[in-house]
TIFIGU-741126 format. One record per residue: x, y, z of N, C-alpha, C in turn. Coordinates in Angstrom, 3 decimals. Each point is the difference from the previous one (the first is absolute). Example, Ala and Ser with C-alpha at 12.3 -4.5 7.8 and 13.67 -1.06 7.14 Angstrom:
BEGIN
SITE, 13.190, -5.690, 7.800, -0.890, 1.190, 0.000, 0.900, 1.200, 0.000
SITE, -0.350, 1.050, -0.720, 0.820, 1.190, 0.060, -0.770, 1.090, 0.730
// end
This chain:
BEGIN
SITE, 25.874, 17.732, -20.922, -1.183, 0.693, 0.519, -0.226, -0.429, 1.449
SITE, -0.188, 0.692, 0.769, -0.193, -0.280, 1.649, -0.951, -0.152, -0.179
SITE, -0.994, -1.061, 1.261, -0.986, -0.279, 0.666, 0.175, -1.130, 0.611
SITE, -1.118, -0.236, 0.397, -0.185, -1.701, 0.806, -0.560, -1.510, -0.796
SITE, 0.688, -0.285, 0.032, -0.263, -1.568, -0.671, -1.306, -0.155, 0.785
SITE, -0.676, -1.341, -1.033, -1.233, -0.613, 0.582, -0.180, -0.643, 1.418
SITE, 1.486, -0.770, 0.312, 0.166, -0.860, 1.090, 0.604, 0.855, 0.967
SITE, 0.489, 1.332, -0.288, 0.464, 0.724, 1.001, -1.709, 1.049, 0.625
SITE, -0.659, 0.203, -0.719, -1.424, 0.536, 0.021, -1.320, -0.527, 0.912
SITE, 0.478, -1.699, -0.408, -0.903, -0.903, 0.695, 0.291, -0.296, 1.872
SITE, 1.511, 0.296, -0.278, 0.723, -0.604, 1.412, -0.491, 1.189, 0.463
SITE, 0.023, 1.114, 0.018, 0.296, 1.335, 0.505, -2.008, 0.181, 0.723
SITE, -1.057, -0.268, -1.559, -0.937, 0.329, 0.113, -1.237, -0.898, 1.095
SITE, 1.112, -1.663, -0.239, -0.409, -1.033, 0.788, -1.164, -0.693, -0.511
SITE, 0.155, 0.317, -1.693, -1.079, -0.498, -0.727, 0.457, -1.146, -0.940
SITE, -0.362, -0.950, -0.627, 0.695, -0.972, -0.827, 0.340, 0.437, -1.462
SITE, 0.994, 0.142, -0.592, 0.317, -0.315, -1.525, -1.044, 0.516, -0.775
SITE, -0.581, -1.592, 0.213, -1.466, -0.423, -0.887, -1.102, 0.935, 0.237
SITE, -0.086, 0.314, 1.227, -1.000, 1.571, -0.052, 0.367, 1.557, -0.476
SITE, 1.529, 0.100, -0.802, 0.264, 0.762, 0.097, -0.042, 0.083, -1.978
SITE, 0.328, -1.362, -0.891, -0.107, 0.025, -0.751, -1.545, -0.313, -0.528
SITE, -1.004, -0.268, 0.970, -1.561, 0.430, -0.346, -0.418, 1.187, -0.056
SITE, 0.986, 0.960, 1.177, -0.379, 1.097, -0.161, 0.013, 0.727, -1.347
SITE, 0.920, -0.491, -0.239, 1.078, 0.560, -1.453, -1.128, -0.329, -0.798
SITE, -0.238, -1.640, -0.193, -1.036, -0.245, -1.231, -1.213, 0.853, -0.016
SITE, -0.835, 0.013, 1.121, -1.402, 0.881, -0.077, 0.284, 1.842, 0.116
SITE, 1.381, 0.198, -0.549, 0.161, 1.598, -0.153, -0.019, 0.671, 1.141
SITE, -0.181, -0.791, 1.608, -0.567, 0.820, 1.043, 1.566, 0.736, 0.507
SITE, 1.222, -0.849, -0.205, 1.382, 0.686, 0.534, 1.318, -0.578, -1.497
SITE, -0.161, 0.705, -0.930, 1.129, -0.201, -0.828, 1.324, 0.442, 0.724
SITE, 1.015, -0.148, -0.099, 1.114, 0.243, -0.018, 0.526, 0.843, -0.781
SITE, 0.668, 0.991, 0.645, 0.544, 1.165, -1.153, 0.979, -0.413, -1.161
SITE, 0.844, -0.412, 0.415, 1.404, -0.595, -0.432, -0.234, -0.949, -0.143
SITE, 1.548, -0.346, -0.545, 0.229, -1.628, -0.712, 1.313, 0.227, 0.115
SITE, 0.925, -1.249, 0.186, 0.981, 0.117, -0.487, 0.525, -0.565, -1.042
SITE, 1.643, 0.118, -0.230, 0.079, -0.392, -1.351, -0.635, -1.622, -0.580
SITE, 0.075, -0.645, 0.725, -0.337, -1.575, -0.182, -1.923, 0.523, -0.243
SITE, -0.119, 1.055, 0.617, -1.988, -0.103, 0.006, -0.264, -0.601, 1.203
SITE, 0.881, -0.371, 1.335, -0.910, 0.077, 0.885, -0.855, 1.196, 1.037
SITE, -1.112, -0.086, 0.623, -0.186, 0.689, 0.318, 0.372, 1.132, 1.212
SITE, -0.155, 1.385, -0.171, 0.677, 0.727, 1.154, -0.618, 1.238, 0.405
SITE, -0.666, -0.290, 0.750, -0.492, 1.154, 1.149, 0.370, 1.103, 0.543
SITE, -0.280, 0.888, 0.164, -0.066, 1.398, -0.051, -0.138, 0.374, 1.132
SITE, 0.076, 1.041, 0.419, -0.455, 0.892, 1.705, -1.808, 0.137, 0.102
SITE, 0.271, 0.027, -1.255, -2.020, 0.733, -0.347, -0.480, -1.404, -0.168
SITE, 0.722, -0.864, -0.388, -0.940, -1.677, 0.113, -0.001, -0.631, 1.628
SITE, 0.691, 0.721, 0.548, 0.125, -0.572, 1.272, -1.107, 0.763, 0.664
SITE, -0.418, 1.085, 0.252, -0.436, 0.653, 0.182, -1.589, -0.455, -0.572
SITE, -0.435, -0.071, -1.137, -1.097, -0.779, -0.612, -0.192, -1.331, 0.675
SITE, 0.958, -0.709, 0.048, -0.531, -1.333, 0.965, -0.142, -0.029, 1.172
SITE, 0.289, 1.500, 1.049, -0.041, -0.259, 0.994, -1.946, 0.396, 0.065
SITE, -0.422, 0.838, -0.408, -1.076, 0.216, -0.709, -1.205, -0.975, -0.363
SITE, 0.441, -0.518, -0.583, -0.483, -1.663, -0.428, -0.149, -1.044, 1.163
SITE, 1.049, -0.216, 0.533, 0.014, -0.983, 1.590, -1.203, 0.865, 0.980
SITE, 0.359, 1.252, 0.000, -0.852, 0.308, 1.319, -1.133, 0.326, -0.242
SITE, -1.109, -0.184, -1.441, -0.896, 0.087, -0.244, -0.111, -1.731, -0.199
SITE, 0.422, -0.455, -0.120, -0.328, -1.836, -0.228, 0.051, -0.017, 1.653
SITE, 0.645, 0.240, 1.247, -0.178, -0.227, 0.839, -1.693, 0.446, 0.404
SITE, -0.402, 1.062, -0.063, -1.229, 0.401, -0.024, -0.864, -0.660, -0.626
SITE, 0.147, -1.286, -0.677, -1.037, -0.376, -1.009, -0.010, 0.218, -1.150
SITE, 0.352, 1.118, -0.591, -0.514, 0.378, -1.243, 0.861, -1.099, -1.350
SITE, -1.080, -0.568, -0.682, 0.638, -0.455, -1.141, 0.968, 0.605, -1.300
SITE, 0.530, -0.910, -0.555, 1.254, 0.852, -0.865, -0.622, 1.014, -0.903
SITE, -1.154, -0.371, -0.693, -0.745, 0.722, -0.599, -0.356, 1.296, 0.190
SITE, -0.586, -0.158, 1.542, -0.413, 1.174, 0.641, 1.131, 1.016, 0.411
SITE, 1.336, -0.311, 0.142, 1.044, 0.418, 0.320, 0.756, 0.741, -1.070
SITE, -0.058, -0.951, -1.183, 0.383, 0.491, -1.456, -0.654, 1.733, -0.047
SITE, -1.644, -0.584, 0.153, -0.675, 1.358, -0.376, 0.541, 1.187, 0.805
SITE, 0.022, 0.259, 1.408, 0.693, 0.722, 0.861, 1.157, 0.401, -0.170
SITE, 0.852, -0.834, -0.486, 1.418, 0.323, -0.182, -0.249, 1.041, -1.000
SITE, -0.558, -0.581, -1.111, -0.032, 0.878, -1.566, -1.015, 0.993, 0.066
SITE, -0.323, 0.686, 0.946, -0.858, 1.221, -0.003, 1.058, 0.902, -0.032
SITE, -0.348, 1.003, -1.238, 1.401, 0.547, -0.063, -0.909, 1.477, 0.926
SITE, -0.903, 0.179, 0.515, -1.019, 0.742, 0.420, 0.814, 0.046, 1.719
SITE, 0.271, -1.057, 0.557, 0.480, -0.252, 1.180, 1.448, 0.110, 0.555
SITE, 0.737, 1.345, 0.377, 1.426, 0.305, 0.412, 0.291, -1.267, 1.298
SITE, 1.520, -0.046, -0.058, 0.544, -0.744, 0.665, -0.636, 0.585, 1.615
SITE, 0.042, 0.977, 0.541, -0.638, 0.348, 0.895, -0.913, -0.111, 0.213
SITE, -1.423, 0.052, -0.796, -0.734, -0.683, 0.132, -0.137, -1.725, 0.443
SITE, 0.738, -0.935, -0.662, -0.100, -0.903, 0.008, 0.367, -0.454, 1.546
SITE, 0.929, 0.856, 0.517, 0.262, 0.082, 1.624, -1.236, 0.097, 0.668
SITE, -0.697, 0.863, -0.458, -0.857, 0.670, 1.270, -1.298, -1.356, -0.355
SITE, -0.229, -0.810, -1.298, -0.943, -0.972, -0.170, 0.872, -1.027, 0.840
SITE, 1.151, -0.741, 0.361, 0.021, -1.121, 0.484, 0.118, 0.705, 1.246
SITE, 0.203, 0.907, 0.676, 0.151, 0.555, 1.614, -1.536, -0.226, 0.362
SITE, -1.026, 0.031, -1.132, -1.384, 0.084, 0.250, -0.388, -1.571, -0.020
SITE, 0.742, -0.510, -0.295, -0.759, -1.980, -0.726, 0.053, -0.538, 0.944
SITE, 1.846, 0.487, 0.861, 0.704, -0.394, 1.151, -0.761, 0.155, 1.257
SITE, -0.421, 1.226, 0.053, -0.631, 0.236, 0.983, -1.426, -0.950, 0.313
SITE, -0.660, 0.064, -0.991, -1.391, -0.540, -0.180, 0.394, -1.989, 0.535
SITE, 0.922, -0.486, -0.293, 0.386, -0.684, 0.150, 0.224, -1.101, 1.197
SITE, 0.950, 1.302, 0.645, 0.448, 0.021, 1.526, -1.741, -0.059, 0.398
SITE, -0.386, 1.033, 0.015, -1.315, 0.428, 0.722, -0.873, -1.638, 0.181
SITE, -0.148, -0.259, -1.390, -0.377, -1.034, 0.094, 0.409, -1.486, 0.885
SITE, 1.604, -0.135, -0.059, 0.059, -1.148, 0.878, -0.128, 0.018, 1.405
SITE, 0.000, 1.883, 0.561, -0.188, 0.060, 1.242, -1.162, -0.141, 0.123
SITE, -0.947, -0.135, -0.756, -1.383, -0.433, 0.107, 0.077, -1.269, 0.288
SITE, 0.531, -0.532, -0.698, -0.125, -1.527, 0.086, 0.829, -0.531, 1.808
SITE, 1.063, 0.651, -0.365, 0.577, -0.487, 1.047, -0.450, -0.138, 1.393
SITE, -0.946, 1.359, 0.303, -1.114, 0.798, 0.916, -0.982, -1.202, 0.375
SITE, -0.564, -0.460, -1.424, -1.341, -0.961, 0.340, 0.674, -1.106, 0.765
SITE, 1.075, -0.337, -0.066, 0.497, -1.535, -0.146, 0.425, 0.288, 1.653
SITE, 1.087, 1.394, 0.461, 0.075, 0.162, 1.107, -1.277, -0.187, 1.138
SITE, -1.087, 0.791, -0.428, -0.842, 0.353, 0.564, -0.936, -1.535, 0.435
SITE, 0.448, -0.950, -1.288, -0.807, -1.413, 0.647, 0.745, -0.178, 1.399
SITE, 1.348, -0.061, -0.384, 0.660, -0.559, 1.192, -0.241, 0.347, 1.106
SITE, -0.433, 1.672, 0.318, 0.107, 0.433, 1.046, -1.403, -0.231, 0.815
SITE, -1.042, 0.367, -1.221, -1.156, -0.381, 0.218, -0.409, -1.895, 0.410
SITE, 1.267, -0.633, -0.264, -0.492, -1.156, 0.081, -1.296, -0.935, -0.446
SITE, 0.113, 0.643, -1.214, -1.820, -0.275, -0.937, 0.176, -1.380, -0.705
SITE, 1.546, -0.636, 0.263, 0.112, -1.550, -0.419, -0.621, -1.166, 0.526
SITE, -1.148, -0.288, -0.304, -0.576, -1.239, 0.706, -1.173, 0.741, 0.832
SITE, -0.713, 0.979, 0.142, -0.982, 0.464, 0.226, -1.556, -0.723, -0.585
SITE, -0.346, -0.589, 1.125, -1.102, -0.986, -0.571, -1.189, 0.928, 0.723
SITE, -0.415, 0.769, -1.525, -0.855, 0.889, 0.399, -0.512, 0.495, -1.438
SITE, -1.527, 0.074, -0.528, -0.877, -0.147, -1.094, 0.513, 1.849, -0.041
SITE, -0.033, -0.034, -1.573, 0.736, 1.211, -0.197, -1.172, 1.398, 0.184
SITE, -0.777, 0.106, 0.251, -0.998, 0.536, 0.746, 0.304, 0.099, 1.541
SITE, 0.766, -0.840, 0.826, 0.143, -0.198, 0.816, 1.184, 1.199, 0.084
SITE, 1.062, -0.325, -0.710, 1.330, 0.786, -0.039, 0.224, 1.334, 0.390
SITE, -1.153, 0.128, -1.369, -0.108, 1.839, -0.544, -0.887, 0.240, 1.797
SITE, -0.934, -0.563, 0.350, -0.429, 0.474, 1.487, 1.298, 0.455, 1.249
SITE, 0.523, -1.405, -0.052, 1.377, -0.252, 0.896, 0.667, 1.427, -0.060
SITE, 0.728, -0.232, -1.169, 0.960, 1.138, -0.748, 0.272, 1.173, -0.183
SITE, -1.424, 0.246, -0.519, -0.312, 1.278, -0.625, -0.048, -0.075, -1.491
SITE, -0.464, 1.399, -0.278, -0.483, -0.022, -1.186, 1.417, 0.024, -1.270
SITE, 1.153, 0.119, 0.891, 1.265, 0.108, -0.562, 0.529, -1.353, -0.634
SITE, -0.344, -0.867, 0.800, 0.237, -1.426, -0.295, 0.414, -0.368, -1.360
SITE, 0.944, -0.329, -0.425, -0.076, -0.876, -1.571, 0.030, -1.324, 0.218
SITE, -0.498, -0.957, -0.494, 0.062, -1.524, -0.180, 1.489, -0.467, -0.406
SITE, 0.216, 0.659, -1.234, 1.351, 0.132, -0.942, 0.766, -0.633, 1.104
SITE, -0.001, 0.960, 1.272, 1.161, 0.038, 0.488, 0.652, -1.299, 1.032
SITE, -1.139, -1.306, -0.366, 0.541, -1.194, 0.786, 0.482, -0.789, -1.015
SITE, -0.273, 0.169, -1.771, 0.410, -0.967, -0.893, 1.407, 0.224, -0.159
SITE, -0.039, 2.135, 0.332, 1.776, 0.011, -0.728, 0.610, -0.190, 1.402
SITE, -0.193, -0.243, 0.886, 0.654, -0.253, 1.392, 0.313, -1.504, 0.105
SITE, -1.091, -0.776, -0.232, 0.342, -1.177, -0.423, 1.364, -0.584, -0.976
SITE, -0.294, 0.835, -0.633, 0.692, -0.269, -1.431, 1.795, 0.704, 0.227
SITE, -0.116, 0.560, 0.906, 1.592, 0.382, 0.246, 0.472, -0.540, 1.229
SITE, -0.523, -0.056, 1.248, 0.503, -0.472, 1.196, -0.741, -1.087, 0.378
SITE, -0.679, -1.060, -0.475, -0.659, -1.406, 0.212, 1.073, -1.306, 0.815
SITE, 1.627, 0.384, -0.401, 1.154, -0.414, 0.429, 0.216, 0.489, 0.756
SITE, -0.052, 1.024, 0.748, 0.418, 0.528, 1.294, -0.399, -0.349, 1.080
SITE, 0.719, 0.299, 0.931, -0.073, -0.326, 1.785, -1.413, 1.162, 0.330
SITE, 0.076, 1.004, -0.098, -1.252, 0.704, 0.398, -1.173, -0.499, -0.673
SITE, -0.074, -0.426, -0.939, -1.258, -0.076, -1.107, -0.791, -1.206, 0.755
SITE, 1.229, -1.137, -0.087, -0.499, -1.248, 0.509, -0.802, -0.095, 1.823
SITE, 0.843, 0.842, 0.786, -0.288, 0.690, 1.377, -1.174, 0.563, -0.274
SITE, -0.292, 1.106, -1.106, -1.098, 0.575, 0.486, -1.239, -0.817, -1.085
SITE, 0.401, -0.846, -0.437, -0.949, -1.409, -0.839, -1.148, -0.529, 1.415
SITE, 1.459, -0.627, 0.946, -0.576, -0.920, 1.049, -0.541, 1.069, 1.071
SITE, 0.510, 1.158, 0.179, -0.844, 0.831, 1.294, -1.573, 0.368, -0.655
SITE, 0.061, 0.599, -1.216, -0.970, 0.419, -0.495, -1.381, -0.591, -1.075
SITE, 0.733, -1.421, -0.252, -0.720, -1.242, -0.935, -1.748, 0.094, 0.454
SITE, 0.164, -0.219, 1.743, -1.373, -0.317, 0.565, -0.469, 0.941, 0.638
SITE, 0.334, 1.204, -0.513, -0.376, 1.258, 0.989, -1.932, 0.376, -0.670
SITE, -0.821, 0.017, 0.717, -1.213, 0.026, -0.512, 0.000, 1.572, 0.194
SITE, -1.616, 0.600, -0.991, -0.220, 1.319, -0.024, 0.425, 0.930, 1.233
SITE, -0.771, -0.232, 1.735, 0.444, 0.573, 0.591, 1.123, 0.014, 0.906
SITE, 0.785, -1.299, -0.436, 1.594, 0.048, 0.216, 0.661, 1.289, -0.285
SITE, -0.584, 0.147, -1.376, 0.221, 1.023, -0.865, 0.118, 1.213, -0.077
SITE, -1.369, 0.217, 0.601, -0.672, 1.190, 0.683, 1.144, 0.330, 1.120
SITE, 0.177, -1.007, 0.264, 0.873, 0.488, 2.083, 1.074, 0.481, -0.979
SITE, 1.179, -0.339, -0.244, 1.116, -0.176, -0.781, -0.107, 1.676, -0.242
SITE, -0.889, 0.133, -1.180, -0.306, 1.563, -0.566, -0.328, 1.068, 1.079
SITE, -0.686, -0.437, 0.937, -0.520, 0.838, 1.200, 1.683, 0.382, 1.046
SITE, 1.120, -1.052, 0.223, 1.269, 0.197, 0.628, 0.493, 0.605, -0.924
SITE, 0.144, 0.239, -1.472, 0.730, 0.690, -1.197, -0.674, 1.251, 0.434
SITE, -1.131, 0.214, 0.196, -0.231, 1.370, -0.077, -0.280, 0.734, 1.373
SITE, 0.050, -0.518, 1.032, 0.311, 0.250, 0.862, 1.681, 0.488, 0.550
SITE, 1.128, -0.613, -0.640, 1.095, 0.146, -0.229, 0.338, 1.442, -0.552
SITE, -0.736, 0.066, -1.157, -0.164, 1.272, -0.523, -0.380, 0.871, 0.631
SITE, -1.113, -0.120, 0.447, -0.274, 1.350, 0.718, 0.491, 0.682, 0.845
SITE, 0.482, -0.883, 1.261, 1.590, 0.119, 0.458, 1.001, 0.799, -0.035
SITE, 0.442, -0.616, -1.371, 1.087, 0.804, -0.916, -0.204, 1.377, 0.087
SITE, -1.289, 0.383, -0.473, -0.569, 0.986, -0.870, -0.196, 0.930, 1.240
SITE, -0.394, 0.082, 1.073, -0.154, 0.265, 1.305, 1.268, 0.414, 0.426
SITE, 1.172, -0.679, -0.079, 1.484, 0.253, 1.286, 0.357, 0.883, -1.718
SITE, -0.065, 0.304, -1.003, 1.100, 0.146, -0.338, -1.216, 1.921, -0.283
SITE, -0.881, -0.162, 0.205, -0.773, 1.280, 0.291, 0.193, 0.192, 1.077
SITE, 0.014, -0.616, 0.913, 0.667, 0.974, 1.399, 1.065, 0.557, 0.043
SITE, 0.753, 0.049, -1.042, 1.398, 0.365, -0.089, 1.071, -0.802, 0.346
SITE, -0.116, -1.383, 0.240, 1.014, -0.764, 0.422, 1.266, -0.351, -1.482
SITE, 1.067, 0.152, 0.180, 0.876, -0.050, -0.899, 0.048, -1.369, -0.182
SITE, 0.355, -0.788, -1.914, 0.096, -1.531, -0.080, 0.802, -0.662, 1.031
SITE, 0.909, 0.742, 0.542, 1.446, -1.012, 0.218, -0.599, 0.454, 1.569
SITE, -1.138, 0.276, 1.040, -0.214, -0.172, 0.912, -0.340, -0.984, 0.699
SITE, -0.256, 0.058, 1.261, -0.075, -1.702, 0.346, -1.647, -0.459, -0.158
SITE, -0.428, 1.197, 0.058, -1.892, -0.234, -0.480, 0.041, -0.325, -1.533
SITE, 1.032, 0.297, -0.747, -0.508, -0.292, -1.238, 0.760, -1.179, -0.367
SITE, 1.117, -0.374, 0.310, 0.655, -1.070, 0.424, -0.615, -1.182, 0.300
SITE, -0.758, -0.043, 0.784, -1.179, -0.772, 1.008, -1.086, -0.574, -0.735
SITE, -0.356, 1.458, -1.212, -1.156, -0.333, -0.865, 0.549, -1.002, -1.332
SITE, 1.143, 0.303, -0.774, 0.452, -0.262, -0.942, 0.755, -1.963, 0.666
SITE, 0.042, -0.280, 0.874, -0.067, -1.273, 0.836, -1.180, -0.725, -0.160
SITE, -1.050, 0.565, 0.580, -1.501, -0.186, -0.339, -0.244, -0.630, -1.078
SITE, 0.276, 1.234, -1.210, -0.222, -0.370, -1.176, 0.591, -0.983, -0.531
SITE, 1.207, -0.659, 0.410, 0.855, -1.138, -0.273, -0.693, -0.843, 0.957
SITE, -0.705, -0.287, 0.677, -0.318, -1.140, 0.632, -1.365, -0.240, -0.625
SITE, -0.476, 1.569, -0.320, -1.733, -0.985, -0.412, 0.345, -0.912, -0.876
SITE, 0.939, 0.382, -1.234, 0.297, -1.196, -1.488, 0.046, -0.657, 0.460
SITE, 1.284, -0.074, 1.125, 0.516, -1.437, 0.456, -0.958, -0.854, 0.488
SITE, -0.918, 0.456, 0.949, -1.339, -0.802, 0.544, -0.714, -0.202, -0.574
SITE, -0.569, 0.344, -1.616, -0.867, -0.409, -0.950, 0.400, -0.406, -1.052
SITE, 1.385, 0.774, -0.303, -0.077, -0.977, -2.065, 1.481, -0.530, 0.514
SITE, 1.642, 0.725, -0.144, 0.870, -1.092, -0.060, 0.876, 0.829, 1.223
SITE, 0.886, -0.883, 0.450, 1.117, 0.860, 0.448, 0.969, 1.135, -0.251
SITE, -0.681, 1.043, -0.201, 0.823, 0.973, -0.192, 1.206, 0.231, 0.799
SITE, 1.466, 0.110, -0.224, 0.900, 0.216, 0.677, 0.298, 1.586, -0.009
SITE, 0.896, 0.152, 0.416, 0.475, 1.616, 0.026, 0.392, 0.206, -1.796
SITE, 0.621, -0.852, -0.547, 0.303, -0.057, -1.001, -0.830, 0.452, -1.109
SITE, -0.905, -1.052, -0.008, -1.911, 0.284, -0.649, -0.256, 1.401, -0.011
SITE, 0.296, 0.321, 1.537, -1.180, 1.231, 0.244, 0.686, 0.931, -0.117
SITE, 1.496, -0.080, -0.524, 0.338, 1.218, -0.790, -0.116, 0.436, -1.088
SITE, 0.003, -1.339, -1.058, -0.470, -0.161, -1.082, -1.717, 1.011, -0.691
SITE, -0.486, -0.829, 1.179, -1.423, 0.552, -0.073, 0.049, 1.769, 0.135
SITE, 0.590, 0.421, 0.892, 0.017, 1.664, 0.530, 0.982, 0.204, -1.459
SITE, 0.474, -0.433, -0.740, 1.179, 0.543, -1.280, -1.798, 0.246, -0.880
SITE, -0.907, -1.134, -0.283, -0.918, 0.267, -0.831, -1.121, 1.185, 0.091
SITE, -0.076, -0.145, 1.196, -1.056, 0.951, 0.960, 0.329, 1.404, -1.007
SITE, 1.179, 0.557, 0.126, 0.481, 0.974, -0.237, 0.073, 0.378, -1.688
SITE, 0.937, -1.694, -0.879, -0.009, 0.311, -1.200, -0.694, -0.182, -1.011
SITE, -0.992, -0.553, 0.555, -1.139, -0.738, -1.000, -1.675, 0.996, 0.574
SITE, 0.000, 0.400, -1.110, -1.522, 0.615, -0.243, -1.097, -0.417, 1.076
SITE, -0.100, -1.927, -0.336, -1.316, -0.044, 0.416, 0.165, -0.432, 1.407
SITE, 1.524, -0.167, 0.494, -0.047, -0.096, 1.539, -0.289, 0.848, 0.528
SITE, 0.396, 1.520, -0.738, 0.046, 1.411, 0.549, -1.048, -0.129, 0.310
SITE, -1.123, 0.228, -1.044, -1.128, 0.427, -0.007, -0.718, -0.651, 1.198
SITE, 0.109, -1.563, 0.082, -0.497, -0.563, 1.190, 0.075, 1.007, 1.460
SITE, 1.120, 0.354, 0.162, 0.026, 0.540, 1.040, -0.160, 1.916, 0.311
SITE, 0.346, 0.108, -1.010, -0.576, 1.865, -0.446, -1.270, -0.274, 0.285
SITE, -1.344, -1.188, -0.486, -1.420, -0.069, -0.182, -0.108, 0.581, 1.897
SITE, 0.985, -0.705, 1.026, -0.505, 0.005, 1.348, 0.319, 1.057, 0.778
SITE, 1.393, 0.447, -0.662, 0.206, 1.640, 0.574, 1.688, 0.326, -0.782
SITE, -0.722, 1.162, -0.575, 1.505, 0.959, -0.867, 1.218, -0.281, 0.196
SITE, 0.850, -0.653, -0.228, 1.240, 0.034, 0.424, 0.411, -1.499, 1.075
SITE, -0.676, -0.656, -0.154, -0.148, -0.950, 0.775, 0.999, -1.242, -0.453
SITE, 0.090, 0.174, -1.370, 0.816, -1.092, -0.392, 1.530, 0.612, 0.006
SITE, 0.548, 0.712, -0.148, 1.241, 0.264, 0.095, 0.556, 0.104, 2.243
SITE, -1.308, 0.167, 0.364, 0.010, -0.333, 1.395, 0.249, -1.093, 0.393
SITE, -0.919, -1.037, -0.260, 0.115, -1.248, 0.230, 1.353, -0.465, -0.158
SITE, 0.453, 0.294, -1.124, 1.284, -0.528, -0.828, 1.259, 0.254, 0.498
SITE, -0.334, 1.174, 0.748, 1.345, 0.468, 1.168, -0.274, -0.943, 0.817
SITE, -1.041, 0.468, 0.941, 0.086, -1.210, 0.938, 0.398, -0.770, 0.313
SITE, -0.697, -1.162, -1.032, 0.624, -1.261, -0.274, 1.832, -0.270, -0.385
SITE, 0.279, 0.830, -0.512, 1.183, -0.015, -0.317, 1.046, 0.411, 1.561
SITE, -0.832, 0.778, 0.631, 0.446, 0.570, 1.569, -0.066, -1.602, 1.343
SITE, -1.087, -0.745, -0.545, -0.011, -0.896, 0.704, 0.529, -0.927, -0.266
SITE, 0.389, -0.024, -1.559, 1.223, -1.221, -0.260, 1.354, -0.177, 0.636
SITE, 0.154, 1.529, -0.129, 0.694, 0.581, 0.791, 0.990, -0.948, 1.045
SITE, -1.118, 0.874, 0.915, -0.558, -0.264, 1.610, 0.529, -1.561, 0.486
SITE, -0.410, -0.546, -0.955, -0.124, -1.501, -0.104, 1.201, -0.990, -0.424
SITE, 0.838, 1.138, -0.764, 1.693, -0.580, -0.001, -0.096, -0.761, -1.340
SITE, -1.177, 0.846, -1.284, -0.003, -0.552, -1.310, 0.097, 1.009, -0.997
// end
């Protein structure tokens, strides 16, 4: 009888043995076959079932909960596509959320902000999350920028603060101005501005290099809440910027 042995199943699936003969015990993936001795042997349609199984355990879902899903005899294989394209998605969405807040400390430089959180939401705006200095903390606390913008920004008082936000948005407006006059990103006015914008960071939270500030113009563009930051100041502004900057990296021999 053809199929795949247990140890050929596990190597292939990158799962252990022992999870494969639990599966077996709690009914969630029997094995079709056997061979003559009675060991066990896997099928196209068991392979297929465990791939099923993994990518709903990747999602969280317990075996239980997975069992039930699997055994809806209510639910076509096509279906079951279009539910993990949907889990997947929700998923993604989510870590670019996360990823967003955690960026957005950095850029914002909200690490070490000694300022009463009343104070912040004034500073900030009403956009402000708190969140976003614990998970910033909590991922780049080891880094060269974090620690840089620790010591520039540790003793920065409220209207340090104020100034800081007042050159950010002044920067902006800028922007928002040359690229409504019609000036193209990769011009030397917008060139000039997207420089700007790399020096205010650099002069308030860390050294941004050309490197950084391409990084940053990649988020501007693919992440929601950078967009939105800059759509809030004028339509189209963030995929502007993002040339720019990328025009002045350029420029700059990076």
């Amino acid at each position: 009888m053809s199929g795949y042995t247990v140890g050929e199943v596990a190597k292939v699936a990158k799962v252990t043995v022992r999870t494969l003969h639990h599966y077996d015990r709690i009914k969630l993936l029997s094995p079709g076959g056997r061979t003559a001795a009675g060991y066990r042997l896997y099928r196209e349609a068991d392979l297929d079932r465990l791939q099923k199984i993994l990518f709903y355990r990747e999602l969280g879902f317990s075996l239980e909960e997975i069992a039930a899903v699997l055994d809806d005899g209510d639910t076509s294989p096509t279906e079951h596509l279009r539910r993990q394209h949907r889990l997947l998605r929700a998923r993604i969405d989510r870590l670019q959320e996360l990823a967003a807040a955690v960026e957005h400390a950095m850029e914002a430089a909200s690490m070490g902000i000694q300022l009463t959180p009343e104070e912040k939401f004034e500073v900030f705006g009403p956009d402000y999350d708190e969140s976003w200095e614990a998970e910033a903390e909590q991922r780049y606390a080891d880094t060269d920028p974090w620690k840089q913008a620790r010591r520039r920004t540790g003793g920065y008082s409220k209207a340090d603060w104020q100034r800081v936000t007042a050159e950010a948005d002044a920067v902006h407006r800028r922007l928002a101005e040359a690229m409504a006059a019609g000036h193209a990103p990769d011009s030397v006015e917008a060139m000039d501005l997207a420089e700007a914008h790399r020096a205010q960071i650099t002069a308030n939270h860390y050294d941004c290099d050309y490197r950084i500030h391409r990084g940053l113009a990649a988020m501007y563009v693919a992440d929601p809440r950078f967009t939105a930051t800059y759509e809030k100041i004028a339509p189209g502004l963030a995929q502007w910027l993002h040339d720019a900057i990328l025009a002045n990296a350029a420029r700059a021999g990076h």
